[in-house]
MILO-576796 format. One record per residue: x, y, z of N, C-alpha, C, O in turn; residue number from 1. Coordinates in Angstrom, 3 decimals, padded with zeros to 6 digits. Each point is the difference from the previous one (the first is absolute). Layout:
<atoms>
{atom {X; Y; Z}; {X; Y; Z}; {X; Y; Z}; {X; Y; Z}; NUM}
...
</atoms>
This chain:
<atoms>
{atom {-011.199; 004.886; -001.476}; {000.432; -000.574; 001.249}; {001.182; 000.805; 000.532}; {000.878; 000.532; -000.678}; 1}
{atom {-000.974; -000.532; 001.693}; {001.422; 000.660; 000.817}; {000.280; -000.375; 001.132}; {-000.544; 000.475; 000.997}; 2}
{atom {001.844; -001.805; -000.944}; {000.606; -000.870; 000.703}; {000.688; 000.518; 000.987}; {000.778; -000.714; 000.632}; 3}
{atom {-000.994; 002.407; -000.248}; {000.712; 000.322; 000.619}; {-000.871; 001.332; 000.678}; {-000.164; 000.940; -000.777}; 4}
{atom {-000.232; -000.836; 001.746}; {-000.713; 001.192; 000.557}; {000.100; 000.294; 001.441}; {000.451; -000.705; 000.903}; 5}
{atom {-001.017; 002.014; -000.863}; {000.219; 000.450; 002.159}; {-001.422; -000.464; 000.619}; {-001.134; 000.332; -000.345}; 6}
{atom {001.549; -001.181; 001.341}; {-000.962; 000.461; 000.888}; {000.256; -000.001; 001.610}; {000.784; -000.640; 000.700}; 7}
{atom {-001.710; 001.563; -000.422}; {000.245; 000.837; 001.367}; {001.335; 000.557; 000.182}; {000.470; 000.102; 001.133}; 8}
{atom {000.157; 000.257; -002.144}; {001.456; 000.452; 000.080}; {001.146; -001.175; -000.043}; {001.219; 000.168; -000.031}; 9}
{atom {-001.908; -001.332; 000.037}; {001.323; -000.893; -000.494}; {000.167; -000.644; -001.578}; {-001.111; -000.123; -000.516}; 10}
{atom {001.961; -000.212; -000.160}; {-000.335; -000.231; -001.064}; {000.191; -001.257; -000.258}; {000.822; -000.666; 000.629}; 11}
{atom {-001.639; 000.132; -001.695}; {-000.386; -001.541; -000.273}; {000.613; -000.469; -001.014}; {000.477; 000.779; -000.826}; 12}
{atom {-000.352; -002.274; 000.669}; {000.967; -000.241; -001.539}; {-001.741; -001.037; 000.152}; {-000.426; -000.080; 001.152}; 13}
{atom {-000.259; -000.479; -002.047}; {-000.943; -000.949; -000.115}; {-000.602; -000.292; 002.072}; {-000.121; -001.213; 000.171}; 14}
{atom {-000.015; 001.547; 000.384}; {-000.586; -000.226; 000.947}; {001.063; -000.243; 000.873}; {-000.280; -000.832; 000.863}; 15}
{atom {001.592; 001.364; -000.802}; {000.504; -000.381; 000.875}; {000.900; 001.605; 000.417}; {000.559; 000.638; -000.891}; 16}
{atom {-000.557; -000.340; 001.832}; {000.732; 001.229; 000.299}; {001.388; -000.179; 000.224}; {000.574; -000.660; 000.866}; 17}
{atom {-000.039; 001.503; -001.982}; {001.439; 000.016; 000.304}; {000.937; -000.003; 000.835}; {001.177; -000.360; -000.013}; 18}
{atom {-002.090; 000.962; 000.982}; {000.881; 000.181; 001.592}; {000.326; -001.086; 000.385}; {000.952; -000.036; 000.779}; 19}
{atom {-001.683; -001.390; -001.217}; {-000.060; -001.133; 000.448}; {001.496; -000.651; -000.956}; {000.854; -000.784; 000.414}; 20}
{atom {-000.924; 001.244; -001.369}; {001.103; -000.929; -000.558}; {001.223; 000.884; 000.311}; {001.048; -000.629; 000.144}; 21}
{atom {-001.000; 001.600; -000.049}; {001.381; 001.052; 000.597}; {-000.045; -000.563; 001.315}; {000.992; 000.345; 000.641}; 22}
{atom {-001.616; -000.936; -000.128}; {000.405; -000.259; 001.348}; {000.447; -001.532; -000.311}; {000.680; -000.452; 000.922}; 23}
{atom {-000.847; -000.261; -001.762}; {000.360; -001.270; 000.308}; {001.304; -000.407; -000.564}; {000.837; -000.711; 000.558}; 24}
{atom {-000.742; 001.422; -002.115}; {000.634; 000.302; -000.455}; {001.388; 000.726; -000.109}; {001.135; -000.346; -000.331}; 25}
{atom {-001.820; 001.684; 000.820}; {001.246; 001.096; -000.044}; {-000.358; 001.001; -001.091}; {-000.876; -000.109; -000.858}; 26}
{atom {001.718; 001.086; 001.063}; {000.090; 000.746; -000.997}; {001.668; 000.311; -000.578}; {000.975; 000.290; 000.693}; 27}
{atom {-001.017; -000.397; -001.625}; {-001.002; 000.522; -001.290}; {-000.291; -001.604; -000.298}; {000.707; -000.968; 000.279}; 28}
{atom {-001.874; 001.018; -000.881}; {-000.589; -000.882; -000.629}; {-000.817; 000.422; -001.716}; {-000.687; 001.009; -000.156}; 29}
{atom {000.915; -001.816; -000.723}; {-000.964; 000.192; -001.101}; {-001.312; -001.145; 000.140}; {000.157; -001.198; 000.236}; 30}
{atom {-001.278; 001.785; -000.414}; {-001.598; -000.868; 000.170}; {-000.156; 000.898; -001.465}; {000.262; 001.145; -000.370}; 31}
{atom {-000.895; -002.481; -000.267}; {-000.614; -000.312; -001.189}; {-001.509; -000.944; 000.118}; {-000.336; -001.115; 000.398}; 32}
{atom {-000.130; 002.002; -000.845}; {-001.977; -000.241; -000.085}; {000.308; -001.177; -001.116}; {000.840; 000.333; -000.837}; 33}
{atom {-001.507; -001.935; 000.668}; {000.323; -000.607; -000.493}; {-001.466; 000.310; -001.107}; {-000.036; 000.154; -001.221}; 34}
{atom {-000.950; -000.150; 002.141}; {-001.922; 000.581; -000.616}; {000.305; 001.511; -000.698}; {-000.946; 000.472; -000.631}; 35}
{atom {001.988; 000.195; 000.683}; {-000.107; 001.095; -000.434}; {001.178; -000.433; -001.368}; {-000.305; 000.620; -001.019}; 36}
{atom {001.350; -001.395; 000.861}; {000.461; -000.660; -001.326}; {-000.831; -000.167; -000.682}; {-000.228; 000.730; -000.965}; 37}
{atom {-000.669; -002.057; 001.384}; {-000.178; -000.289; -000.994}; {-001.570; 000.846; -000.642}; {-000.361; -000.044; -001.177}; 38}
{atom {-000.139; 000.540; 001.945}; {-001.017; 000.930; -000.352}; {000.171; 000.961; -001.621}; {-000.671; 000.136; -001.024}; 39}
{atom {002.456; 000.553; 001.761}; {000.642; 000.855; -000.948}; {000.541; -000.721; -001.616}; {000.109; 000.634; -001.050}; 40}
{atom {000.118; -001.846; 001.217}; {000.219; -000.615; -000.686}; {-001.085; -000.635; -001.033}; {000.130; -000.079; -001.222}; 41}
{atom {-001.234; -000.354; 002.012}; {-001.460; -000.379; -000.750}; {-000.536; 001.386; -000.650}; {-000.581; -000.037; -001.084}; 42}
{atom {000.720; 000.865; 001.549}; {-000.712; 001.549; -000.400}; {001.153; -000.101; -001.498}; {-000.394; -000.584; -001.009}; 43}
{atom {001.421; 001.054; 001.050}; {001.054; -000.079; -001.473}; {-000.260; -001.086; -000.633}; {000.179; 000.124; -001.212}; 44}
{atom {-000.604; -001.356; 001.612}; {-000.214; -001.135; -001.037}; {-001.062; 000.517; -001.270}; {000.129; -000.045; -001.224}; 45}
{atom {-001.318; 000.592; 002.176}; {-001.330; -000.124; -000.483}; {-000.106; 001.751; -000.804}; {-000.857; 000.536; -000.703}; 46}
{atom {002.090; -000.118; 001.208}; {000.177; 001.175; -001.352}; {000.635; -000.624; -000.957}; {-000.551; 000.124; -001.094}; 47}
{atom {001.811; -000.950; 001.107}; {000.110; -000.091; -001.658}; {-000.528; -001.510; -000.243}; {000.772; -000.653; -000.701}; 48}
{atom {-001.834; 000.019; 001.098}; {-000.842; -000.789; -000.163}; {-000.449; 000.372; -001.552}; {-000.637; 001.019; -000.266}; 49}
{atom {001.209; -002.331; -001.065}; {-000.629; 000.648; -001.150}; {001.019; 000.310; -000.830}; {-000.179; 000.139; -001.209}; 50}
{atom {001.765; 000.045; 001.998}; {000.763; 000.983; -001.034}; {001.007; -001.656; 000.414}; {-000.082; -000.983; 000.737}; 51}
{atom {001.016; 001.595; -001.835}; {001.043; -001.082; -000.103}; {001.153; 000.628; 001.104}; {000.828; 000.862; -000.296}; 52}
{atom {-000.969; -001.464; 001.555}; {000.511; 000.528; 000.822}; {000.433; -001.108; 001.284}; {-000.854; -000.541; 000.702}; 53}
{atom {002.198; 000.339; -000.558}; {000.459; -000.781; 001.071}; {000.324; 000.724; 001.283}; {000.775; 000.953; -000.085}; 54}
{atom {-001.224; -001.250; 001.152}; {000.301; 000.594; 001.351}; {001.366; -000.311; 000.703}; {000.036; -001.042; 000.655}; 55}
{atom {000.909; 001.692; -000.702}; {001.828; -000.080; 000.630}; {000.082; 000.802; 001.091}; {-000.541; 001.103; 000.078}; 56}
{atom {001.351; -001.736; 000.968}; {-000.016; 000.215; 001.682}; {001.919; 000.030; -000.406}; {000.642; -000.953; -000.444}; 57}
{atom {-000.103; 002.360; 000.776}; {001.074; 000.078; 000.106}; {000.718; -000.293; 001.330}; {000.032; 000.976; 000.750}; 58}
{atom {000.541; -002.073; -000.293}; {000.476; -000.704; 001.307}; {000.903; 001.476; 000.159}; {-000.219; 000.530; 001.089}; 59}
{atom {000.926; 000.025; -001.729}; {001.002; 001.134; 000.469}; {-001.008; 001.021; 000.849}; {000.186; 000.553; 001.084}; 60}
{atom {-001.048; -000.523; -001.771}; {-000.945; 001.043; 000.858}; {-000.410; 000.009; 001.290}; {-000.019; 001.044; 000.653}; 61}
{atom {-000.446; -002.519; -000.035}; {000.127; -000.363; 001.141}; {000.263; -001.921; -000.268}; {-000.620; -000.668; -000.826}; 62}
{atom {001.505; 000.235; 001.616}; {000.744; -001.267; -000.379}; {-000.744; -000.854; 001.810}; {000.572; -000.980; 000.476}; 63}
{atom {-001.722; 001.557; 000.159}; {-000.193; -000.984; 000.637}; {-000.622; -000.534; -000.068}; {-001.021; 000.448; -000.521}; 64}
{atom {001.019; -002.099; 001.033}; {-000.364; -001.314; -000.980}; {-001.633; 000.434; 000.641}; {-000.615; 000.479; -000.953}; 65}
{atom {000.138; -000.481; 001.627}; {-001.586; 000.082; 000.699}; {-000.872; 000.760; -001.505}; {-000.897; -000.492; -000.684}; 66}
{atom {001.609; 001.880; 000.549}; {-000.361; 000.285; -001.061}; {000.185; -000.310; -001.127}; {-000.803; 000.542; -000.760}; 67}
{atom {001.954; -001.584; -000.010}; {000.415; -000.133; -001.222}; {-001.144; -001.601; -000.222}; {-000.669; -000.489; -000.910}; 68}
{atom {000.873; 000.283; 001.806}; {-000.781; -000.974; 000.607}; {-002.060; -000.117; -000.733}; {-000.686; -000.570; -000.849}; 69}
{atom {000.623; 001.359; 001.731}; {-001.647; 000.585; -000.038}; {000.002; 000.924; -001.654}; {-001.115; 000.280; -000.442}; 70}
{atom {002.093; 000.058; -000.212}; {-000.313; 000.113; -001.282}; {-000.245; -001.105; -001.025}; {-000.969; -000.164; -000.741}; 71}
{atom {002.080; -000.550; 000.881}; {000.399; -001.227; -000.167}; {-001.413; -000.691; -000.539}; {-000.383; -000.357; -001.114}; 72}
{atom {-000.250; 000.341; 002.539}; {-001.016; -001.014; -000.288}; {-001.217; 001.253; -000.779}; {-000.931; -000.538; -000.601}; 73}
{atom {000.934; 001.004; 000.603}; {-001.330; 001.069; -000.703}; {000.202; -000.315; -001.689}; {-000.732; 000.551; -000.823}; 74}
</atoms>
């Protein structure tokens, strides 16, 4: 999957073009693919699927709640 792609020269976060949230928004802005988390996250599960292995989300790494959040619940 890839939560993030061009088309016709504008670029998309999940179906929505960025231009759209820089405009509503502002810039700078950070957009985070929430389908592209947890995708990345299910894909690493189902590798150490089997091993004695706990999955840890370092909040220092990125500390915003949307994302600490959406790990949270996985």
């Amino acid at each position: 999957m890839n939560a993030f792609n061009l088309r016709n020269g504008q670029l998309y976060a999940e179906n929505v073009a960025l231009s759209q949230i820089a405009d509503r928004f502002g810039t700078p802005c950070f957009v985070y693919s929430r389908s592209a988390l947890v995708e990345t996250f299910k894909t690493f599960a189902r590798a150490v699927d089997g091993m004695n292995a706990t999955i840890c989300y370092a909040v220092k790494a990125n500390g915003n709640l949307a994302v600490v959040n959406t790990f949270a619940q996985l």
